[in-house]
N, C-alpha and C positions, 0 to 999 in steps of 0.2 A: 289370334294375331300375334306374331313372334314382338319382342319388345327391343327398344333399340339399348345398343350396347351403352353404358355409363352414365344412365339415366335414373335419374332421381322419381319417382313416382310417387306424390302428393294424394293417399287415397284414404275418401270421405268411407267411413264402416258406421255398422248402425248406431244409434241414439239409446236406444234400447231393444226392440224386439229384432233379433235376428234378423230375418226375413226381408230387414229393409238394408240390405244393399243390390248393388245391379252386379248382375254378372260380367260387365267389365271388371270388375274393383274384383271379385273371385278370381276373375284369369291372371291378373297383375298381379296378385296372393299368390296366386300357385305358380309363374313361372321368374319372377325376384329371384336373385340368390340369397337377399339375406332382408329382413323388415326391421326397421327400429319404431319401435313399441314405447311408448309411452308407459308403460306398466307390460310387462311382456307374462305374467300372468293372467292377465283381461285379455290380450289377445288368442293369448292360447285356445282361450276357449272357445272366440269364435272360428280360427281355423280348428279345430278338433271338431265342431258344430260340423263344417264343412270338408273336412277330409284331406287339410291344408299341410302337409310336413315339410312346409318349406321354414329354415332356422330363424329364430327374432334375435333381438339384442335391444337393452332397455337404451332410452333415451329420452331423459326427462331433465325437466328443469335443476336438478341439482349434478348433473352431467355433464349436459349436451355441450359446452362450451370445451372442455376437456376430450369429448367424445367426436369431434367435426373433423379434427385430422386424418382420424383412422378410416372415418366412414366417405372422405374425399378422396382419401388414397385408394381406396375400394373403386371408386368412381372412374377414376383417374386409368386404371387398368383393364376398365370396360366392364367391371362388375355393375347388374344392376341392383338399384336400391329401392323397398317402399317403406313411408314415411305412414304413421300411421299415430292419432292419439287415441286414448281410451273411447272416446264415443263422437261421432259426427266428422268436420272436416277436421282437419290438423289447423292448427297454427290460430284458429278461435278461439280467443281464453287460453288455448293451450300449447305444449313447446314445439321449436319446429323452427322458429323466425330464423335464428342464427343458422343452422345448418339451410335452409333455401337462402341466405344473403349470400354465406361462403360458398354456396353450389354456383350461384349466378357469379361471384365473383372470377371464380375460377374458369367462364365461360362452359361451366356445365350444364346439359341440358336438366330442366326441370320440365315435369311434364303432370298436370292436375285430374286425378280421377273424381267426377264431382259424384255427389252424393248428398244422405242426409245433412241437415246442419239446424240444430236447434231455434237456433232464435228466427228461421226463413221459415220454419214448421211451423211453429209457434202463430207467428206474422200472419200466414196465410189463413189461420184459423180463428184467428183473436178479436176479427171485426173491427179495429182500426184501420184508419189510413194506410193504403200501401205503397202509393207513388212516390213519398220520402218521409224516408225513418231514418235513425242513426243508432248504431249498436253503440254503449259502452260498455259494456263486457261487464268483471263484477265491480262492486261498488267498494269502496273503503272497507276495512274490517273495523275500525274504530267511527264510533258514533260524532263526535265533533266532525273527525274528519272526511267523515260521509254525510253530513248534516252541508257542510261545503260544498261537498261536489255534488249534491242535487241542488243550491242553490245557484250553480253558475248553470244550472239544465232550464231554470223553471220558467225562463224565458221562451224556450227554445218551440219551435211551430212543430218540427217534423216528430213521427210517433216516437216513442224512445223504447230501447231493446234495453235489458239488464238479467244478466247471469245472476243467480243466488243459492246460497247451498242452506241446506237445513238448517244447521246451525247459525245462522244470522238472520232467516228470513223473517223472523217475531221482529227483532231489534230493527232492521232494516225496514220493514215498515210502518212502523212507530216514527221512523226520521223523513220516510217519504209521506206522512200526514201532516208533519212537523211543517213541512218547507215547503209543500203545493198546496193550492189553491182547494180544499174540501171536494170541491165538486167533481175535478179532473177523473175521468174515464181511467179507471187500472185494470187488467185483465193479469190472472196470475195464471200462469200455463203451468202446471206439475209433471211428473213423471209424463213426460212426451213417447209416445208409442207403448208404452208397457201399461198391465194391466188394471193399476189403478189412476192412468191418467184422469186427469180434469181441466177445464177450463171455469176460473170461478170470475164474474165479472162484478167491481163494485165500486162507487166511489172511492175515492184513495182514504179520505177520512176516514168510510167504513171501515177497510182492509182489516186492521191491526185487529177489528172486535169481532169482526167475523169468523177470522181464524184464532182467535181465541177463544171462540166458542166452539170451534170443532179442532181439537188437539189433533185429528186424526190428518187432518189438512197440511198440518206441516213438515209431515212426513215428506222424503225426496227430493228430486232436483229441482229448482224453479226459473221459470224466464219470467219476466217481469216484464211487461206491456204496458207502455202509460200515452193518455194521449197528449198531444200537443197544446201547447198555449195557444191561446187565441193571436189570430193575425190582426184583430183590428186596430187600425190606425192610432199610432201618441196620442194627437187629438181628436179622437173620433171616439168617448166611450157610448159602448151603448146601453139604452135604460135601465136595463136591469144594474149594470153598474154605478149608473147616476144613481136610480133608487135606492141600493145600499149603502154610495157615501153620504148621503143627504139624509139616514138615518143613523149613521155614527155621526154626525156632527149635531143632532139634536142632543146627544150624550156624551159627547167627549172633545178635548181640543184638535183642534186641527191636525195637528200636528198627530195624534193618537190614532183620531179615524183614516186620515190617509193611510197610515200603518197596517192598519187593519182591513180596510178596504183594500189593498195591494195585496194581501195574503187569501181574503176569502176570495175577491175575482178572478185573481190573476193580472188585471189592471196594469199598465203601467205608472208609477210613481209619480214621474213630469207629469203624467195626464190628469191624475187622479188630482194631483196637487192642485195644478191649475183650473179642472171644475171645482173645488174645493172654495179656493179664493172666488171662481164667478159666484159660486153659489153662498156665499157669506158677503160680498160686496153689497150695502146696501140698495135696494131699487129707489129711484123718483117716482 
């Protein structure tokens, strides 16, 4: 199908194994005049794979903002464009936002070739919830400051998505045992489509000692699966919660076992408090 003149084309390329893109996303490869690459040596090789000589141009996060003039005024004159980053759709985790806001600003057309996309792959196979989830992308590279921002998640009902690269995923899950609840469902997705992909599922407590007993695990890219906090009601805990705080308080102050109860159940605080106080008020 011929492609319309000064159109931007937003196209999803594979995750890892070749093979996974659609032949839409090959026709819009081969008839572009020009692809901005995230890395335009990754790209190369999957048009080389395919037989693609149509010309790239990098455009990455330490660019793209410098680079959107040139690539509009391209636009502008009915050249077309495809947007493309190193693996899955653009603009996930990855660069791209700014040149689609200034494409739309300019009333240019943009137009989405979908495709692979990691954390929807991930999702579909990971046995969680799939009616609402919330991506956040990756987490903090520093440990306080990612110890943070899972505690403003650990509330949260819907599954949670999270990007991780090798180099943080030890540390990062040592802070996501740290700040949920032990028991919470974590499914660590690795190397998606390539050949030593995995799905390892384990309590989030477990995580950190599992894959430090297989070094070989931490190998690749990771999406991160975690499930949801419980929905039940401020005041509504159920047994198994009672039962836990009713044996921190045979051993510690009020004030200690609420603490603690909130971190192992997931509980919340007001609720937890206040069976706390019913359950230490003395009976007639």
């Amino acid at each position: 199908m011929p492609l319309s003149p000064g159109t931007l084309y937003v196209v999803a390329t594979p995750i890892g194994h070749l093979g996974d893109i659609t032949v839409r996303a090959l026709d819009v490869l081969r008839q572009v005049d020009l692809i901005a690459a995230e890395d335009t040596r990754h790209c190369r090789k999957l048009l080389a794979h395919y037989d693609i000589p149509t010309p790239t141009t990098a455009l990455h996060e330490h660019n793209e903002r410098g680079k959107i003039p040139e690539l509009l005024e391209k636009l502008k004159r009915g050249l077309t464009l495809a947007l493309v980053s190193d693996a899955g759709t653009p603009l996930i985790s990855d660069p791209g936002y700014p040149l689609i806001s200034a494409a739309l600003t300019e009333s240019l057309r943009v137009m989405p070739i979908p495709g692979p996309c990691a954390a929807i792959t991930a999702l579909s196979a990971a046995g969680l919830p799939t009616d609402r989830f919330t991506f956040e992308g990756f987490p903090p590279r520093q440990s306080s400051a990612r110890r943070h921002f899972f505690d403003k998640l650990k509330s949260e009902p819907r599954t949670l998505i999270l990007y991780e690269s090798s180099h943080r995923i030890e540390a990062c899950l040592k802070d996501m045992a740290e700040v949920f609840p032990p028991g919470r469902h974590l499914v660590i997705a690795k190397e998606l489509t390539k050949i030593h992909e995995r799905f390892i599922s384990s309590p989030v407590a477990q995580a950190p000692i599992l894959l430090k007993q297989s070094p070989e695990l931490m190998k690749g890219e990771f999406v991160l699966l975690l499930e949801g906090a419980s929905t039940t009601k401020n005041d509504d805990l159920n047994p198994e919660q009672r039962r836990i705080l009713h044996l921190l308080l045979t051993e510690c102050s009020l004030k200690t076992a609420v603490m603690l109860a909130e971190k192992i159940t997931g509980a919340r605080k007001k609720s937890l408090y206040q069976e706390a106080l019913n359950q230490l008020q003395p009976k007639n």
